[in-house]
N, C-alpha and C positions, 0 to 999 in steps of 0.2 A: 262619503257614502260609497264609491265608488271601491276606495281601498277594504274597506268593508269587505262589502259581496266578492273581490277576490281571494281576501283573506277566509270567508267560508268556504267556496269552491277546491282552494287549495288546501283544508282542511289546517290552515294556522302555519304557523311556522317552521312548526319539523314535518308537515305533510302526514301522508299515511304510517310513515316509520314511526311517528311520535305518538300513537295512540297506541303501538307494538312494544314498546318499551319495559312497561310498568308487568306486563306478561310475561315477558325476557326475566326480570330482575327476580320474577318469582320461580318463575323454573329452575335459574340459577342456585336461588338459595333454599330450594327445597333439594336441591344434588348434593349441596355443600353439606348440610343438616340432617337431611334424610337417609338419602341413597350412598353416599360414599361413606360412614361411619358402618352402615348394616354390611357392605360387601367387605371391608378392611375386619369387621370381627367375625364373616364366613371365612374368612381365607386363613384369619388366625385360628381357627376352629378347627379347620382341616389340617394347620400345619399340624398343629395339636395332637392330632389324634393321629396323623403320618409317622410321627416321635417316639409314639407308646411304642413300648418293646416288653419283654415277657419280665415276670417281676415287680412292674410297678402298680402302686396302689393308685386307685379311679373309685369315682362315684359316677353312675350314670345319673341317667338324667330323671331317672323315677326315683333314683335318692337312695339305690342300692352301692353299698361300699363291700369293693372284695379290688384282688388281687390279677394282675394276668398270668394266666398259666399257657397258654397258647395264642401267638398271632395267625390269623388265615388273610386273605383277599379280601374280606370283606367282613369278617366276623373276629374276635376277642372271647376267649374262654378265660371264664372268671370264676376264682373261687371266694367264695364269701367263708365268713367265721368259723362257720358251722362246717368247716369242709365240701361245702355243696360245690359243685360246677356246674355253672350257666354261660348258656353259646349268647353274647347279645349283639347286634348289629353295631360299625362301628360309630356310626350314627348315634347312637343313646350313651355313648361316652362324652362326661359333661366337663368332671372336674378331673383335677390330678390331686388327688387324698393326700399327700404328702403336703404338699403344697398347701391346701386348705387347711389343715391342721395345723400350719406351722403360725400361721398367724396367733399373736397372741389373743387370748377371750375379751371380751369388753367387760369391766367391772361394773357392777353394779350397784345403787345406793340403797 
């Protein structure tokens, strides 16, 4: 009885670390899972968009496809089909057009 009532006092046998644990394990693997995959595909994003240089084909991110005709600090001048020219943030540059295109289409039954 005795060992008992010490074994409650001292809350069991890993003490107070051992109720901290199961808290640990989850934080862990919500960094693993969560948070390290979302910052590894921001940093590829930015390399991304660091790369564009004038002439290459992009889709932003509202699913506009055109062309770059000028880089600035913070902005991409893009020409679309129709010959139009739009300033867009480098922000809304999603895909590289080349690239997306090059995959082959998924056939259909």
């Amino acid at each position: 009885m005795i060992a008992t009532i010490l074994l409650q006092a001292t809350g069991g046998a890993l003490g107070a670390y051992g109720s901290m644990i199961p808290f640990v394990l989850i934080i862990v693997v919500f960094y693993f899972f969560m948070i390290r995959p979302q910052v590894k595909k921001q940093k590829d994003q930015k390399n991304f968009v660091n790369e564009l240089k004038k002439g290459d084909k992009i889709i932003t991110t509202s699913g506009m496809h055109g062309r770059i005709v000028e880089v600035a600090d913070t902005t991409f001048l893009i020409e679309t089909e129709g010959g139009h020219k739009v300033r867009f943030n480098k922000a809304a540059i999603s895909l590289d057009d080349s690239k997306a295109l090059s995959t082959p289409p998924v056939a259909s039954k």
